[in-house]
C-alpha angles and dihedrals in degrees: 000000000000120000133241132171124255104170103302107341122082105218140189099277082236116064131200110242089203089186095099089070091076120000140035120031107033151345110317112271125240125280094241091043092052087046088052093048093048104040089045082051097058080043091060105050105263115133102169109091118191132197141130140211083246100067115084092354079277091324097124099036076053093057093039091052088050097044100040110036098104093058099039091132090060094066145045104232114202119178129166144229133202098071130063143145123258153161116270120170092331095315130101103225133167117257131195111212119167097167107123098237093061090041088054092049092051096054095044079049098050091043084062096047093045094051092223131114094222138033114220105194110024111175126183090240096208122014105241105220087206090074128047115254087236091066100047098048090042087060092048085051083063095063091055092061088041093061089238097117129011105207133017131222141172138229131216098349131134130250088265099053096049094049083049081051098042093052082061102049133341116281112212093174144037117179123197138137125286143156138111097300094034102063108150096102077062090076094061131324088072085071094037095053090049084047093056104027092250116162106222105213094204109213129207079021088169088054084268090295100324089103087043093091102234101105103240126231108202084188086065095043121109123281099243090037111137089226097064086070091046122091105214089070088054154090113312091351096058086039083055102045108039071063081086105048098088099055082048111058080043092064087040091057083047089054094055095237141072132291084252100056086042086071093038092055099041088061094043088057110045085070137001092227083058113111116164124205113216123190134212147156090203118087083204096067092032080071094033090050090046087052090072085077088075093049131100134188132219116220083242085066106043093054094050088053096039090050092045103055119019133118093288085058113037117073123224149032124282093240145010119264083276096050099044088054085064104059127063097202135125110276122205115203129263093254092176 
């Protein structure tokens, strides 16, 4: 696989989002299954590793740290803290915690699950407004003198707030959301991470399944899967915006390769410190996925893609109220 730079490592241009193993969309997998996805993985050329204390309540920095440990040197591992799952009045509920004590006990924990004594990549997974993003970012720099953590990133945060972290300690990463459908880094954090030499590890790079060609039913998904809260999968706005799909897949069957490495290489291609994470449980789209790396794009083709799904095309918002409280990024506006 191609390489691209994230702070001091070189990496394989396409990551591994590991979180599908065990939250988000549906029941955790086996552990036969989860060893199959992540050693085929290694196999196939991807380096970049990515999982959270958030996902699984440990659970899948747990099954990376038992699967991988033995090649540990083959891949840059990144996992994040200020966010995690736990129990409140009965409930398990997710909370959003940026003091620097609590940052400091999740990556000593994380440094235990993942059976490793240093974490290459360690991102603050949501900004806490409660604490400044100085301090935050200050305690995760001690890590990094620690020799707990190499280099620090960010996830979901403006440009502002990544040039406030970045006069603190330097920021290598910043991880949001981005793909067609997905467009807001584009006002403004796409310039300030090329400013500051910032690698931006796009997330739900294939529009969290939607790019991927099967047609998706939110009313068969799992009961515990993320999409049935987001309003894009449901009611007028999916109506609306399955309305793409076949123009899509047309220009997908043009460009010699499937709806999924469509996505993949449109996002390879709009900057070279762009490196998208995909996720799976399914060692065929791990390798079809991985395929996106060979393909290249013709302006042509760029421009009919980025004219057919963009924030003036596709309805709804990213996430329910809750979930919008949680982000700090640019937001463009629901135009349909």
């Amino acid at each position: 696989m191609q390489q691209r730079a994230i702070g001091e490592f070189q990496v394989g241009r396409i990551g591994l989002g590991c979180m599908n193993l065990d939250h988000g969309y549906a029941p955790p997998v086996s552990e036969q299954q989860g060893e199959r996805v992540l050693r085929q993985a290694l196999d196939a050329g991807y380096t970049l590793m990515d999982t959270a204390t958030l996902y699984g309540a440990g659970q899948n920095e747990a099954r990376v740290g038992r699967v991988l440990q033995a090649q540990r040197q083959q891949i840059v591992l990144s996992s994040k803290c200020g966010m995690e799952l736990m129990e409140v009045e009965g409930k398990r509920v997710r909370v959003i915690d940026g003091r620097p004590a609590t940052l400091m006990r999740q990556c000593e924990d994380s440094l235990r699950r993942l059976k490793t004594e240093v974490i290459d990549l360690y991102y603050l997974h949501r900004w806490d407004r409660k604490v400044p993003i100085e301090d935050s970012v200050g305690a995760m720099g001690r890590m990094v003198e620690k020799g707990y953590v190499r280099c620090l990133g960010l996830s979901e945060v403006s440009a502002a707030t990544l040039r406030r972290a970045h006069a603190v300690h330097p920021i290598a990463a910043l991880q949001s959301e981005y793909s067609l459908w997905t467009r807001n880094v584009e006002i403004a954090v796409l310039d300030a991470c090329q400013e500051l030499g910032v690698a931006l590890v796009a997330f739900s790079p294939v529009a969290r399944g939607f790019l991927c060609g099967p047609e998706l039913d939110q009313a068969a998904m799992d009961a515990k899967d993320m999409r049935r809260s987001m309003p894009r999968f449901g009611g007028a706005h999916f109506q609306h915006n399955r309305e793409l799909l076949p123009r899509y897949r047309l220009l997908a069957q043009q460009a010699g390769c499937t709806p999924a490495q469509l996505a993949l290489a449109w996002l390879l291609q709009q900057r070279p410190n762009i490196i998208p994470i995909p996720g799976t449980q399914s060692v065929d789209h791990l390798l079809e996925n991985a395929g996106a790396d060979t393909v290249a794009l013709q302006p042509d083709m760029l421009h009919a893609l980025a004219s057919l799904m963009n924030q003036g095309t596709v309805s709804g918002e990213r996430y329910d109220a809750q979930g919008t409280l949680d982000t700090d990024t640019e937001r463009f506006d629901t135009r349909v």
